[in-house]
C-alpha positions as CSV (number, residue, x, y, z in Angstrom):
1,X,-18.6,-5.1,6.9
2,X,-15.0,-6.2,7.9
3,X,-12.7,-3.4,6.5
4,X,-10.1,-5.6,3.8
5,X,-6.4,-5.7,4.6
6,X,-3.9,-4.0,2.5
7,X,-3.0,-6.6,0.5
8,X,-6.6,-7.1,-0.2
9,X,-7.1,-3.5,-1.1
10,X,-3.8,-3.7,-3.4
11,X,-5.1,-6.8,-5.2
12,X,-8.9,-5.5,-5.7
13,X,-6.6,-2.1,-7.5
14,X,-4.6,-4.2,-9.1
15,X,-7.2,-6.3,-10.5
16,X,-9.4,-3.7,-11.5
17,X,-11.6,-4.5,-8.7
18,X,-12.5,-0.7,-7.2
19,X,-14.8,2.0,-8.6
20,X,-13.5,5.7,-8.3
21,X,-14.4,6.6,-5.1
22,X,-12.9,3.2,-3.3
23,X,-9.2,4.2,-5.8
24,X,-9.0,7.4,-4.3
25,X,-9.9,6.6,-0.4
26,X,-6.9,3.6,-1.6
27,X,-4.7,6.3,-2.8
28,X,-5.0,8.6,0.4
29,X,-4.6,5.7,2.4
30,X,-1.0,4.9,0.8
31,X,-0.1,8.9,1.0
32,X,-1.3,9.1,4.3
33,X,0.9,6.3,5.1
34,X,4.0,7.2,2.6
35,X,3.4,3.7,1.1
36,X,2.6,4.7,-2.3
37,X,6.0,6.2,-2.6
38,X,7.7,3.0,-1.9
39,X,5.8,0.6,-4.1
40,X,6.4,0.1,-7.5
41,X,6.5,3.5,-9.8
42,X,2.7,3.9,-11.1
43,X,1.7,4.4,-7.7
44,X,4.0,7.1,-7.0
45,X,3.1,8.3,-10.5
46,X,-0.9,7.8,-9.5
47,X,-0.5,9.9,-6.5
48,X,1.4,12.4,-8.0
49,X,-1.7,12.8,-10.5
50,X,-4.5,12.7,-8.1
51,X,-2.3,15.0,-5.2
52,X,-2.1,17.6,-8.4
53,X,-6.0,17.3,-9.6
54,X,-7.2,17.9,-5.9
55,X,-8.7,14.5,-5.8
56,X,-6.3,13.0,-2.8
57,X,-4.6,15.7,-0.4
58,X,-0.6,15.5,0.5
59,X,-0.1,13.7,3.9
60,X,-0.5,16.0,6.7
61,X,2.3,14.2,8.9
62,X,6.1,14.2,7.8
63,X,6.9,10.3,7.2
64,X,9.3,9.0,9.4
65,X,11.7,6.7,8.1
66,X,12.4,4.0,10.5
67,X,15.4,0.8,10.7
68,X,14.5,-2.4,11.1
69,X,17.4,-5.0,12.4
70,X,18.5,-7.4,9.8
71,X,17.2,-10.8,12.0
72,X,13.7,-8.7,12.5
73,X,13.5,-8.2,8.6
74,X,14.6,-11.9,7.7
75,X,12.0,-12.9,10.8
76,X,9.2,-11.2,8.6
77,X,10.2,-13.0,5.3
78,X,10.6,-16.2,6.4
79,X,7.0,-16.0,8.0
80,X,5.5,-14.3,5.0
81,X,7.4,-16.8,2.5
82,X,5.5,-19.5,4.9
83,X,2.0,-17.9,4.6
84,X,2.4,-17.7,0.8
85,X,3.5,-21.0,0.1
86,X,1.5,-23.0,2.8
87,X,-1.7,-22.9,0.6
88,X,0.2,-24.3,-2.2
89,X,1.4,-27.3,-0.4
């Protein structure tokens, strides 16, 4: 089995598309990472919960917050923008 993507993972959560077991390994995944603190609220919130009820463990590696150049970040838009809309077309 083909592990999913992120944004496979984050639409299966959002759509109420995981069983326990696959929310937490999601939710250790985006601590682990430092994602879930830079998403939306609930999933801050959601960590928060399941770091305090023993079910996910705090990140074991400081997160390192990194710059990306303006032309690099409008780069990854444009060519996200053009995935997203090229289906549609």
């Amino acid at each position: 089995m083909v592990d999913k993507t992120f944004i496979e993972k984050l639409g299966a959560y959002e759509n109420d598309e995981m069983d326990q077991d696959e929310i937490i390994k999601f939710f250790q995944e985006l601590v682990d990472d430092g994602i879930a603190w830079k998403l939306q609220g609930h999933y801050g919130r959601v960590a928060d919960v399941l770091i305090e009820s023993g079910l996910v463990k705090e990140a074991e590696q400081p997160f390192i917050e990194t710059t990306v150049e303006v032309g690099e970040v409008n780069l990854f838009c444009n060519t996200a923008k053009k995935d997203l809309t090229s289906e549609t077309e």
